[in-house]
C-alpha positions as a LaTeX table, in Angstrom:
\begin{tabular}{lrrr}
\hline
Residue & $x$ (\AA) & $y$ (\AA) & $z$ (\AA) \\
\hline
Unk1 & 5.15 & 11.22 & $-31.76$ \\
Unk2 & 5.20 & 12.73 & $-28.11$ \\
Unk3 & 7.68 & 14.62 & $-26.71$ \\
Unk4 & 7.86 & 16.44 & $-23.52$ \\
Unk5 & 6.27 & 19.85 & $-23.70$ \\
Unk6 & 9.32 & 21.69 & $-23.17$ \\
Unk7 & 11.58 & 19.95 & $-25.07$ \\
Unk8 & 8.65 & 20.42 & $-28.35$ \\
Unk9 & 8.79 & 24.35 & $-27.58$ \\
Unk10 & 12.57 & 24.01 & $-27.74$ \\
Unk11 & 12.31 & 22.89 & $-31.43$ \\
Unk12 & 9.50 & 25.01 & $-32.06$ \\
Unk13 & 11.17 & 27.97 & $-30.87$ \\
Unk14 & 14.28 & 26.76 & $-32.72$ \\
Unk15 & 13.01 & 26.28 & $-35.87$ \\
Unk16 & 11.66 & 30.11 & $-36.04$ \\
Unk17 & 14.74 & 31.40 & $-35.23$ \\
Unk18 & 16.29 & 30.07 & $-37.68$ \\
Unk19 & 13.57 & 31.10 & $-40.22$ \\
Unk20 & 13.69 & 34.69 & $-38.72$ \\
Unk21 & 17.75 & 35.31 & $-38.62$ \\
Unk22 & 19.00 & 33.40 & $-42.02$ \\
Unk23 & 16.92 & 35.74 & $-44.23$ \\
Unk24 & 18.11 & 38.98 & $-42.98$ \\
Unk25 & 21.38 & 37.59 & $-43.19$ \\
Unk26 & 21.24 & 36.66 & $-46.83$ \\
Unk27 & 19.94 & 40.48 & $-47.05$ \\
Unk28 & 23.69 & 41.73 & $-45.47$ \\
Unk29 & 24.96 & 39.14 & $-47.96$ \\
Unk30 & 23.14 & 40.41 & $-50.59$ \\
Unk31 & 24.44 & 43.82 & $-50.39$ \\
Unk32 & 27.97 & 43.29 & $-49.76$ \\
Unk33 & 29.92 & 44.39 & $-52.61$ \\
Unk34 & 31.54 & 40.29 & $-52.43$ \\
Unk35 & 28.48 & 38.94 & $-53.97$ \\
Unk36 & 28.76 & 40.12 & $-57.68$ \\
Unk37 & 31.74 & 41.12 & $-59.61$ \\
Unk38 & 32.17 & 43.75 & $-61.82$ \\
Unk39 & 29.98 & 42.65 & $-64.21$ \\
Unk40 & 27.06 & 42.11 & $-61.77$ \\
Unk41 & 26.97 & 38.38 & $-62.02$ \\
Unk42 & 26.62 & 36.54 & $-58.48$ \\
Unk43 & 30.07 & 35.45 & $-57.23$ \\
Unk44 & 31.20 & 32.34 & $-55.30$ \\
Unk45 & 30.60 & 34.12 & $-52.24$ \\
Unk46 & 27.11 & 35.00 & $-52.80$ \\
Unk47 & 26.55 & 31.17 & $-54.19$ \\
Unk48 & 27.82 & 29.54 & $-51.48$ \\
Unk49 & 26.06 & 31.98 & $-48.82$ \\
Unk50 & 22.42 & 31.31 & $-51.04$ \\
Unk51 & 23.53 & 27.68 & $-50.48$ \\
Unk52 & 24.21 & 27.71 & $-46.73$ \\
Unk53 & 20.83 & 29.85 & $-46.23$ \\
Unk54 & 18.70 & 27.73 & $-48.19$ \\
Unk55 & 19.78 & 24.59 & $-45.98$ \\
Unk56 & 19.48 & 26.59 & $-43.05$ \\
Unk57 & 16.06 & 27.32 & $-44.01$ \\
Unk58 & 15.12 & 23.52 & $-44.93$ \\
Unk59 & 16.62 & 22.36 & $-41.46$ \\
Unk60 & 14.80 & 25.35 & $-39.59$ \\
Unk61 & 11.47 & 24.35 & $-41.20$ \\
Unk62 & 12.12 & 20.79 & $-40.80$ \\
Unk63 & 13.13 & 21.44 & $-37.13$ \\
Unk64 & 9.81 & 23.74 & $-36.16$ \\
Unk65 & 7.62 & 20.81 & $-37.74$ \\
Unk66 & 9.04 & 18.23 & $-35.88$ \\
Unk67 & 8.23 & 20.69 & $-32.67$ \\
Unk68 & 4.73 & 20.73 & $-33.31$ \\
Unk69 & 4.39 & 17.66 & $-34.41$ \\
Unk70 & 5.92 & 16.55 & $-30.82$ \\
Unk71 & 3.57 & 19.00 & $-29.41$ \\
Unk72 & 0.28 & 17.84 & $-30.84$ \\
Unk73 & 0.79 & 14.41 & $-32.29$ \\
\hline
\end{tabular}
C-alpha cells in the first residue's frame, strides 16, 4: 500500500498518541476511588474504562501499523 508521506506520518503519529495518552489515563482511572467498592472488587466504572482503553489501544496499534505500512510498503 502507498500513501502520501504526510498523510502515513499522520497515522503514524496518531497511532502513538494514542498508545502514549490511554495508559496514563487508565492509571487516573485506576486510582480513583470509583473503580472498586468497598470490598476492593473492580466496579462498573473501572470495567467499562479497562474496556474503552483496551480498544483504544487495539485501534491505536492498528492505526500506527497501517502508517508504516503506508510509509514503507
Amino acid at each position: 500500500m502507498q500513501l502520501p508521506f504526510f498523510l502515513a506520518v499522520v497515522l503514524i503519529v496518531a497511532g502513538l498518541w494514542s498508545l502514549v495518552v490511554w495508559p496514563q489515563f487508565l492509571r487516573r482511572v485506576m486510582k480513583d476511588p470509583r473503580a472498586r467498592d468497598a470490598g476492593g472488587k473492580a466496579t462498573r466504572f473501572l470495567t467499562v474504562h479497562v474496556v474503552l482503553v483496551s480498544i483504544s489501544l487495539l485501534f491505536g496499534a492498528a492505526t500506527a501499523a497501517v502508517g508504516v505500512a503506508g510509509l514503507f510498503g
